[in-house]
BALOBA-1460 file (C-alpha; in Angstrom, 3 decimals):
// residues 279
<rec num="1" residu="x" x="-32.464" y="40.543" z="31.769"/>
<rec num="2" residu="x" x="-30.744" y="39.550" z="28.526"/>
<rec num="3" residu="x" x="-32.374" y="40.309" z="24.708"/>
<rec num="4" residu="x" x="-31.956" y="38.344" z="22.324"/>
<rec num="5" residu="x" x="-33.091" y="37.942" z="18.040"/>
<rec num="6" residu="x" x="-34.994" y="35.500" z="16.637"/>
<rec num="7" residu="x" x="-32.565" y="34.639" z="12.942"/>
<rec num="8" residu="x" x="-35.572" y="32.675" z="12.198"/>
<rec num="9" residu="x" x="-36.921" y="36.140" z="10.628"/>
<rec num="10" residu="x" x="-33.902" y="35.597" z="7.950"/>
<rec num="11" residu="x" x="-32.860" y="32.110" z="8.237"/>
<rec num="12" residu="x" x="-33.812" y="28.383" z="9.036"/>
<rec num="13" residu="x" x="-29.973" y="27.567" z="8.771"/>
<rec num="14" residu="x" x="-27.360" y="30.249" z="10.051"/>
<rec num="15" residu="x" x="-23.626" y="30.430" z="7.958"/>
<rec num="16" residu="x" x="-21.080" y="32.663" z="7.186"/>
<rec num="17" residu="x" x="-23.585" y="34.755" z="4.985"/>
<rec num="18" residu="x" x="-25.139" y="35.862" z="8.574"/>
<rec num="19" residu="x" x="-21.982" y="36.959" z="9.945"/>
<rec num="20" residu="x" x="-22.737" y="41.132" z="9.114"/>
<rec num="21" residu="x" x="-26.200" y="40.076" z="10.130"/>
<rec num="22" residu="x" x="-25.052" y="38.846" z="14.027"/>
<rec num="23" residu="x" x="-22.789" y="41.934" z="14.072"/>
<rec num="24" residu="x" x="-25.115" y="44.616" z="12.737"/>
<rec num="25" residu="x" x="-27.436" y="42.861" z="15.917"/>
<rec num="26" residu="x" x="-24.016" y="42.947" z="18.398"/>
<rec num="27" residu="x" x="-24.264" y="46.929" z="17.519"/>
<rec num="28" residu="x" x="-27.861" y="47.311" z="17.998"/>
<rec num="29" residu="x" x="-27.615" y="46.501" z="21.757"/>
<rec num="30" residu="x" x="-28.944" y="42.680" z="21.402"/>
<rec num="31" residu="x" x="-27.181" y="40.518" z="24.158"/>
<rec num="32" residu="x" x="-27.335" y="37.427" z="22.366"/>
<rec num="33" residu="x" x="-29.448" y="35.548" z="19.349"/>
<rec num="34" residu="x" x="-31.696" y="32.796" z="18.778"/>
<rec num="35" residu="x" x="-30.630" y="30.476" z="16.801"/>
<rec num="36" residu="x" x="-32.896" y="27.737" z="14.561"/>
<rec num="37" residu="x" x="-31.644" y="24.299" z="14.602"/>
<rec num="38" residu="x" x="-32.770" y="22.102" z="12.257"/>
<rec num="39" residu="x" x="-29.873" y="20.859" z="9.853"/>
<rec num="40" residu="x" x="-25.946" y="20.977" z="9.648"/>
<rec num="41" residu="x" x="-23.551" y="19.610" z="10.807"/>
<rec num="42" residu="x" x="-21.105" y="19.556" z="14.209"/>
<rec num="43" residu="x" x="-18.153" y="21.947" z="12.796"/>
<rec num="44" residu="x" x="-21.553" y="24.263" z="11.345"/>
<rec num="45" residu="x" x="-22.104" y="25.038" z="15.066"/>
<rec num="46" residu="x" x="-19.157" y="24.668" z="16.504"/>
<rec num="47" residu="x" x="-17.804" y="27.731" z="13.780"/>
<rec num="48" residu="x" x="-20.894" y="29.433" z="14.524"/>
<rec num="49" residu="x" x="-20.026" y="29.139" z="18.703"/>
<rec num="50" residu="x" x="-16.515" y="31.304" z="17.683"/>
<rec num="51" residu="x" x="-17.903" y="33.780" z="16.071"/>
<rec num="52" residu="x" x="-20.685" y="34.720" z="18.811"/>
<rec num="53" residu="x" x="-18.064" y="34.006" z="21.532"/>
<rec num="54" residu="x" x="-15.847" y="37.099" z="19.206"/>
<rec num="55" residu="x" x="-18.987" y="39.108" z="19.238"/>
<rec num="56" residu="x" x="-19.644" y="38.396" z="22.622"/>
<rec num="57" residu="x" x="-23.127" y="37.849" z="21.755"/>
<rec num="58" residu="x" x="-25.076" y="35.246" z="23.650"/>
<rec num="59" residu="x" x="-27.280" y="32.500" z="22.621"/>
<rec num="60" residu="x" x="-30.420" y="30.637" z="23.097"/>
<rec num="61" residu="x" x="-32.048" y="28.019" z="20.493"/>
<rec num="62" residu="x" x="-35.320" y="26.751" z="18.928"/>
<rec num="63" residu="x" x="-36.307" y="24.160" z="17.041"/>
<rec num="64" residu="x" x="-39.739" y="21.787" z="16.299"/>
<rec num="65" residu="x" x="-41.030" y="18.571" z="15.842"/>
<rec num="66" residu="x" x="-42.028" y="16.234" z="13.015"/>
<rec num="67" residu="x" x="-45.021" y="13.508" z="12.766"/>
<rec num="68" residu="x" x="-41.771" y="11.258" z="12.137"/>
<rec num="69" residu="x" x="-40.291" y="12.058" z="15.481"/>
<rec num="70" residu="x" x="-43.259" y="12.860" z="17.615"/>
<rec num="71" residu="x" x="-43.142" y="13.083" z="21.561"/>
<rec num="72" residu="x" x="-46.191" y="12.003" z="22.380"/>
<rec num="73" residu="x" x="-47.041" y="9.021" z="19.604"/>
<rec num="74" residu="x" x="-48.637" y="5.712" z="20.530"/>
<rec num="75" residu="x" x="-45.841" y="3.990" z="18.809"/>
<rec num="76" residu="x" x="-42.614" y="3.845" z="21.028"/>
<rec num="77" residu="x" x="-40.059" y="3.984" z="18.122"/>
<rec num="78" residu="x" x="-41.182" y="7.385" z="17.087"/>
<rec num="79" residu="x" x="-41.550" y="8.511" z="20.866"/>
<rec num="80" residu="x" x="-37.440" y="7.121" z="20.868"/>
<rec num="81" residu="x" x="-36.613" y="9.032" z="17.338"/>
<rec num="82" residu="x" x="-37.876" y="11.876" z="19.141"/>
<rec num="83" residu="x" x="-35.879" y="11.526" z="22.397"/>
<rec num="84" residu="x" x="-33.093" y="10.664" z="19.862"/>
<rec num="85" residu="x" x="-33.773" y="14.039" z="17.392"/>
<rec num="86" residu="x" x="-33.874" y="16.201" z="21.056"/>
<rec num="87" residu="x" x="-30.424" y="14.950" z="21.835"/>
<rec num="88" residu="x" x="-29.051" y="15.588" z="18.737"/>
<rec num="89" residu="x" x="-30.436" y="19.352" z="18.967"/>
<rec num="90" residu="x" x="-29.222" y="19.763" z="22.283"/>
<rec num="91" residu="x" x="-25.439" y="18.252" z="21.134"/>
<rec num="92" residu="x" x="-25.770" y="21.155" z="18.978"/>
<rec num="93" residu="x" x="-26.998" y="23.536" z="20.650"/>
<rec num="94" residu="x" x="-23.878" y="22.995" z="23.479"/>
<rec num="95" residu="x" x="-21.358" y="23.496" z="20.940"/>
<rec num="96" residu="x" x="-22.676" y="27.110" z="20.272"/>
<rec num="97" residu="x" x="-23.075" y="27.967" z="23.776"/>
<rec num="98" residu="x" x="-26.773" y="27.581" z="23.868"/>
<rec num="99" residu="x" x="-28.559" y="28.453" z="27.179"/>
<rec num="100" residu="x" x="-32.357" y="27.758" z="26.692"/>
<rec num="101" residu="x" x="-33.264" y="25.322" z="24.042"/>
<rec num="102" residu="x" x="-37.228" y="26.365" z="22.948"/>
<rec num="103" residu="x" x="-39.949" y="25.995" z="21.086"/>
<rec num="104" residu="x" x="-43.172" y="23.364" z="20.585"/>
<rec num="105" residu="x" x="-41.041" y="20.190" z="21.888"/>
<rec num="106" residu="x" x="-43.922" y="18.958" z="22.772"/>
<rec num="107" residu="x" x="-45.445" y="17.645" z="19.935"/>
<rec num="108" residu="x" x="-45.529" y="18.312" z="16.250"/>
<rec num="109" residu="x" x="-46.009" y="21.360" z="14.364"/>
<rec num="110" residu="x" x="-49.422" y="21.471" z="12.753"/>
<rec num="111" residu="x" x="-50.620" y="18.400" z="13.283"/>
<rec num="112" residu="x" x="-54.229" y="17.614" z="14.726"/>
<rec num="113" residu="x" x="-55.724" y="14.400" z="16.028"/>
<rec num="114" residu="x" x="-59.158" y="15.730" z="15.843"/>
<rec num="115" residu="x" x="-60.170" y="15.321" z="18.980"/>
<rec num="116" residu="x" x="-58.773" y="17.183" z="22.901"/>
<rec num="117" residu="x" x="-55.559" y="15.918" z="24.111"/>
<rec num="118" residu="x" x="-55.330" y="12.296" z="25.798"/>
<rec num="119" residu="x" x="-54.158" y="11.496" z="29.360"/>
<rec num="120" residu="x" x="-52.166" y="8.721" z="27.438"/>
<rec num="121" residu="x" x="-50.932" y="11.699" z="25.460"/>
<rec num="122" residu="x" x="-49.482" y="13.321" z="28.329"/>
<rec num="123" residu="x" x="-47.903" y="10.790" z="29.604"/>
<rec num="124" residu="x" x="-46.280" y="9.576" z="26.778"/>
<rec num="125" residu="x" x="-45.108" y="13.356" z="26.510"/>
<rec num="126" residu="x" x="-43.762" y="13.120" z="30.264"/>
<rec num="127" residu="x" x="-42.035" y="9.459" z="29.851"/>
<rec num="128" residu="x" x="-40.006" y="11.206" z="26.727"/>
<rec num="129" residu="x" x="-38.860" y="14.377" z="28.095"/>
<rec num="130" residu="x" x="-37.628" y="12.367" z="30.983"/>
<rec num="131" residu="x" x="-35.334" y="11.032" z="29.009"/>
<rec num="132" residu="x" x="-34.475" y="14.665" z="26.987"/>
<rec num="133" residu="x" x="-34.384" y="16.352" z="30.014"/>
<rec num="134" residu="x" x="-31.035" y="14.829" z="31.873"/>
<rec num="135" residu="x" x="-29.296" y="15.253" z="28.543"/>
<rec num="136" residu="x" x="-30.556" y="18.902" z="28.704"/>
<rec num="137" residu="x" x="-28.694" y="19.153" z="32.293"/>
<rec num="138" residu="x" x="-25.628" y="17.150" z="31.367"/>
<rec num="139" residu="x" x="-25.674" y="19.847" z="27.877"/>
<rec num="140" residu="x" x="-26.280" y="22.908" z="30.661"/>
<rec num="141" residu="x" x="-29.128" y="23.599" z="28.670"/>
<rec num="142" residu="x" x="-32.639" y="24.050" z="29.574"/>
<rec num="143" residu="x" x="-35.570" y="23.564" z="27.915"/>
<rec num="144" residu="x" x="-38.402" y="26.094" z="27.735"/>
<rec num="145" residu="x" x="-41.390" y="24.023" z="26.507"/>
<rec num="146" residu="x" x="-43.619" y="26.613" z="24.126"/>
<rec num="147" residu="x" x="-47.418" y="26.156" z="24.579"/>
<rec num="148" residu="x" x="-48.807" y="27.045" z="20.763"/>
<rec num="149" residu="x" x="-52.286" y="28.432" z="20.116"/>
<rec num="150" residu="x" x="-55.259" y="25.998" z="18.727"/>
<rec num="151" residu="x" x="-55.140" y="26.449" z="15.107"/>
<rec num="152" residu="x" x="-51.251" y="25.690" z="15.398"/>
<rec num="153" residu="x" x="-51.631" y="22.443" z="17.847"/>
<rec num="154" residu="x" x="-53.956" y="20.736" z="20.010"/>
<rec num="155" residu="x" x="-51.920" y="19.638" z="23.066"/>
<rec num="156" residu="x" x="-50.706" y="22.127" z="24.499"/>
<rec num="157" residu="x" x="-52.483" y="25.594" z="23.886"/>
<rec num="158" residu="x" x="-52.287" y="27.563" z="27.290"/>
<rec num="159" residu="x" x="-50.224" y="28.464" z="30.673"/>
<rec num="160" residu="x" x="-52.119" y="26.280" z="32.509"/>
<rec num="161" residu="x" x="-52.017" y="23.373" z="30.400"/>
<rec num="162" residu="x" x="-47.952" y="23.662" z="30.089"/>
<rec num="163" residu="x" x="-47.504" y="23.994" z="33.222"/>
<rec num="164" residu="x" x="-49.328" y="21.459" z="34.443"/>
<rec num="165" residu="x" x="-47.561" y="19.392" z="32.294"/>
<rec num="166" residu="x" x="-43.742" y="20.500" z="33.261"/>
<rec num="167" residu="x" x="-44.989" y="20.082" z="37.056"/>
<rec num="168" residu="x" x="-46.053" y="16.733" z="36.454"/>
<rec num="169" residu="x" x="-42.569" y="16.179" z="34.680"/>
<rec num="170" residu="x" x="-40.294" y="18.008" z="37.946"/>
<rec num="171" residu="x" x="-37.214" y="18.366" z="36.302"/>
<rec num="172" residu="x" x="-34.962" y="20.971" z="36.687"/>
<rec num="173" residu="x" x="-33.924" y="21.281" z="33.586"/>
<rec num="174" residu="x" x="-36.944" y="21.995" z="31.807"/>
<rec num="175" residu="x" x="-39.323" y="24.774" z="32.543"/>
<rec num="176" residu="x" x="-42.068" y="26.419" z="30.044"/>
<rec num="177" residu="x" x="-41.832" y="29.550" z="27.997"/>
<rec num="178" residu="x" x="-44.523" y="32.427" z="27.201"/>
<rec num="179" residu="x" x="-44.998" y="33.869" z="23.625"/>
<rec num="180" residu="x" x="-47.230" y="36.997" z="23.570"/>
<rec num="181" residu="x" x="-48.428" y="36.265" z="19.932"/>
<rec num="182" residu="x" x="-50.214" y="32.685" z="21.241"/>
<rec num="183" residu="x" x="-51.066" y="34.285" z="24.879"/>
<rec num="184" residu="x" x="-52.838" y="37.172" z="22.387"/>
<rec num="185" residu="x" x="-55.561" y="34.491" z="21.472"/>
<rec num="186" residu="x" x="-55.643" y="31.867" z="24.076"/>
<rec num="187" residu="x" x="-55.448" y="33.573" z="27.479"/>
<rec num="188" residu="x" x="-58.329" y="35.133" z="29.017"/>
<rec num="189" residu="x" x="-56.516" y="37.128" z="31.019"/>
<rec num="190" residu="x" x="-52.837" y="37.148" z="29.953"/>
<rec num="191" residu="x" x="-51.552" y="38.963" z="33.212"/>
<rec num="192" residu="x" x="-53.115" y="36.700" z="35.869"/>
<rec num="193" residu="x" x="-52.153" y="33.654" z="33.283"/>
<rec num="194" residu="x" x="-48.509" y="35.472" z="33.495"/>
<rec num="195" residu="x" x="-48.287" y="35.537" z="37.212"/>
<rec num="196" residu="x" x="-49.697" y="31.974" z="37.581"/>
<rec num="197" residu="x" x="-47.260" y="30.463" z="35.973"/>
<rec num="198" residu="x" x="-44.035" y="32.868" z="37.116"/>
<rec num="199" residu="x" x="-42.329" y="29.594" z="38.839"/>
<rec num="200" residu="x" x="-41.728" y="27.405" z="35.997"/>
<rec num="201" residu="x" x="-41.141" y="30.408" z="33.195"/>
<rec num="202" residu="x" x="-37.275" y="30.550" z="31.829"/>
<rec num="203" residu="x" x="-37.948" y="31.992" z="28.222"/>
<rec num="204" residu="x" x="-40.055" y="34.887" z="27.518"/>
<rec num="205" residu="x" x="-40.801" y="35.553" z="23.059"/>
<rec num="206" residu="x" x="-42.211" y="39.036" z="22.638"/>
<rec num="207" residu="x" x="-44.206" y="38.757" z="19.629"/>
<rec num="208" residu="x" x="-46.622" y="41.056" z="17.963"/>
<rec num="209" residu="x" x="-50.191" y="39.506" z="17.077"/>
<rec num="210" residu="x" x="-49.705" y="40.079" z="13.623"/>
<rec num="211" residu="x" x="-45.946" y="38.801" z="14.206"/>
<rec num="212" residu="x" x="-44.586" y="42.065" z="12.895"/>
<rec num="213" residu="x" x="-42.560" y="44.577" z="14.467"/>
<rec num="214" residu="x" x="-43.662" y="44.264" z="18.224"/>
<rec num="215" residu="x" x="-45.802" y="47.568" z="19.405"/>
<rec num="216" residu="x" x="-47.427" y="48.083" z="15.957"/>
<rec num="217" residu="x" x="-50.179" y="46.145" z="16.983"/>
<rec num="218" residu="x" x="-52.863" y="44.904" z="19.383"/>
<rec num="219" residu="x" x="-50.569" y="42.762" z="22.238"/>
<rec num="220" residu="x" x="-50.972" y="44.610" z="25.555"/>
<rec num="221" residu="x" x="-47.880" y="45.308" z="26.041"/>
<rec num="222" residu="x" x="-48.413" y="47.816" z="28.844"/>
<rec num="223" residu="x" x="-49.796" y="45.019" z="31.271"/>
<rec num="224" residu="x" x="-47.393" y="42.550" z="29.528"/>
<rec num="225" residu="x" x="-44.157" y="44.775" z="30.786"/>
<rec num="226" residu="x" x="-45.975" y="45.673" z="33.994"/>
<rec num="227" residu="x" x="-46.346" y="41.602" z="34.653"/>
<rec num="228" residu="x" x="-42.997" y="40.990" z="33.806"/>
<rec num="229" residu="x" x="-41.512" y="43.288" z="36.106"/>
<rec num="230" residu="x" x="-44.261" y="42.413" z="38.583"/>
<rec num="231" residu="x" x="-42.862" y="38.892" z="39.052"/>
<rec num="232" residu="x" x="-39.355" y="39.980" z="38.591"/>
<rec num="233" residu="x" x="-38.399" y="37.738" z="35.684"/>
<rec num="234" residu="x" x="-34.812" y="38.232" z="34.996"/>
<rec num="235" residu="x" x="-33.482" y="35.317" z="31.852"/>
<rec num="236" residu="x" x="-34.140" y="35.564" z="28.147"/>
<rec num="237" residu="x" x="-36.194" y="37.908" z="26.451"/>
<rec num="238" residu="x" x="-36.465" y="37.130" z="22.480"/>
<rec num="239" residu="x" x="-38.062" y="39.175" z="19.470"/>
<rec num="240" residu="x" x="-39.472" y="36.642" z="17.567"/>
<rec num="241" residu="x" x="-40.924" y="38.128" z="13.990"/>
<rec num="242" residu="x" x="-41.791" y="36.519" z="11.040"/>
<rec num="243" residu="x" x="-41.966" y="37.063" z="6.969"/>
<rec num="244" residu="x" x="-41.611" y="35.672" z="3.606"/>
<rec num="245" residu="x" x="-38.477" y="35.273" z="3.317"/>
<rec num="246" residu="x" x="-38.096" y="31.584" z="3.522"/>
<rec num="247" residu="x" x="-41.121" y="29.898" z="1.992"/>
<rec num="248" residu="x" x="-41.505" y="27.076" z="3.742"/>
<rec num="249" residu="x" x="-41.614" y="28.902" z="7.593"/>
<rec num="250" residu="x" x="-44.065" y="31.253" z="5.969"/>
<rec num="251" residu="x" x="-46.708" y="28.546" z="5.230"/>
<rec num="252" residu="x" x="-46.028" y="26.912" z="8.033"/>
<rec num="253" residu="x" x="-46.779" y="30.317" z="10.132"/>
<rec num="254" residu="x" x="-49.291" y="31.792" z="7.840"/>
<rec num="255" residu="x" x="-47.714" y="34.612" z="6.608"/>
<rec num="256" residu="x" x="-49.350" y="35.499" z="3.506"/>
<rec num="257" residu="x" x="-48.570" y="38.840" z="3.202"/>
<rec num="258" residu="x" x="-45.551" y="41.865" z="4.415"/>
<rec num="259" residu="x" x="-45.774" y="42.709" z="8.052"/>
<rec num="260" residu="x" x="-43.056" y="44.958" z="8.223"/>
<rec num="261" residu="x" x="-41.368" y="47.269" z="5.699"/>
<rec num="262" residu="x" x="-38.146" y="46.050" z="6.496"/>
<rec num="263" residu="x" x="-36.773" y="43.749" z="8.634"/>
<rec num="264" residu="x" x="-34.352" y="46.369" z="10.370"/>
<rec num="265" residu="x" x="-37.545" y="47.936" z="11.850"/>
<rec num="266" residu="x" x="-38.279" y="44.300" z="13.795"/>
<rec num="267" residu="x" x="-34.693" y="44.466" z="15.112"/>
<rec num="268" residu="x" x="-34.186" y="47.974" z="15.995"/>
<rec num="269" residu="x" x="-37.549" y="49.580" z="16.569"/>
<rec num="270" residu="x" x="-38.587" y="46.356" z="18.509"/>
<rec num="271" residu="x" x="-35.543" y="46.550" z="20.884"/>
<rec num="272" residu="x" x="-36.205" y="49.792" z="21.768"/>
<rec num="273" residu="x" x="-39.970" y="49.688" z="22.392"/>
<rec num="274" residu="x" x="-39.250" y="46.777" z="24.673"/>
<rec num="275" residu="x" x="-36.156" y="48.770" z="26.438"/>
<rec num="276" residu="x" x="-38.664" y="51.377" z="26.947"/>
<rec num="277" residu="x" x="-41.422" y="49.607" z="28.352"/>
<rec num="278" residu="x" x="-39.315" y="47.922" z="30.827"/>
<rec num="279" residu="x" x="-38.033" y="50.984" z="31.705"/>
């Protein structure tokens, strides 16, 4: 099992201003970070792959969609933009080392058709991560599609529904990822939803339901480290936290207000609540 950082709690684009940041994590015990990809350039990654390979510190990556580049659009030249946009991310993403490329890839952030998701819908989704998904293999990256709750998306908002959808796809390079903050208000029962779904899960985000530090608030994590263990899952495991500290991500998650006192407590007293739970 490897732990990883979200830098999304600092930064939507990581440079050399992070570079105390990813050591300060290296010494902490974190195995590796997650890394936003939205912007920059090839040589931006590339310099950022040296200095985690000097660290030794790992990676995994995230990233979202736009209206502009949507996967599951009626019109085929946005579905191609975004089989075009997930290529780009995952060129990226190989030349820092990437392992798991996450996130809603699914479809874009915040935007609502008003009305339940479309069989159309899904297989427009399908037809474009066909395409993603060999790129993803030839990249030796895999994608961990991230179900998001209702008031975030409408097409995919549980297990179930996600992996449904990445069966229907078969691809080994793609599999689906669980995120305790959207399991916290979707899942009826997050274990058995856990369990059922323990084939196709290669990213795990441990996230608070307030998305503070995790184990300040009301995420079982008792049954939520007694399910993991119970099914033996063994890849990624990310802190994912969230504040105000770039505007834009904290309207786009709601955060309105300080969950934390300081981001060191996400980092270090999250790491070792989750060590000791797993224990």
């Amino acid at each position: 099992m490897k732990f990883g950082m979200n830098l999304l709690l600092w930064t939507a684009q990581v440079d050399a201003s992070h570079d105390p940041l990813l050591a300060e994590l290296k010494k902490t015990g974190y195995d590796g970070v997650e890394v936003p990809i939205f912007e920059g350039t090839s040589d931006d990654y590339k310099t950022l792959g040296s200095k985690l390979s000097d660290l030794d510190l790992g990676s995994t990556a995230v990233t979202v969609m736009s209206p502009e580049m949507s996967p599951i659009s009626p019109d085929a030249a946005i579905r191609q933009a975004a089989v075009d946009r997930l290529k780009w991310v995952l060129d990226r993403g190989a030349e820092f080392g990437a392992e798991v490329l996450c996130g809603p890839l699914h479809s874009p952030l915040g935007v609502f058709s008003g009305v339940a998701p479309t069989r159309v819908e899904r297989l427009h989704g399908i037809e474009t991560f066909q395409k993603v998904a060999d790129h993803a293999k030839a990249c030796g990256i895999t994608l961990a599609v991230e179900y998001l709750n209702r008031f975030e998306n409408y097409f995919l908002t549980t297990a179930a529904d996600t992996k449904a959808f990445v069966d229907e796809l078969n691809h080994s390079a793609c599999g689906m990822m669980w995120d305790t903050f959207h399991a916290h208000i979707e899942e009826k029962n997050s274990p058995e939803a856990l369990k059922s779904v323990s084939d196709r899960l290669v990213h795990v985000h441990l996230s608070e339901n307030d998305r503070g530090t995790p184990g300040t608030g009301q995420v079982n994590w008792t049954e939520t480290f007694s399910t993991l263990k119970q099914i033996q899952y063994d890849d990624w495991i990310v802190i994912e936290a969230f504040g105000r500290a770039l505007p834009d991500l904290a309207a786009a998650t709601r955060v309105w207000r300080d969950l934390f006192n300081d981001p060191k407590d996400v980092y270090t007293d999250g790491l070792s609540f989750i060590r000791e739970g797993l224990a």
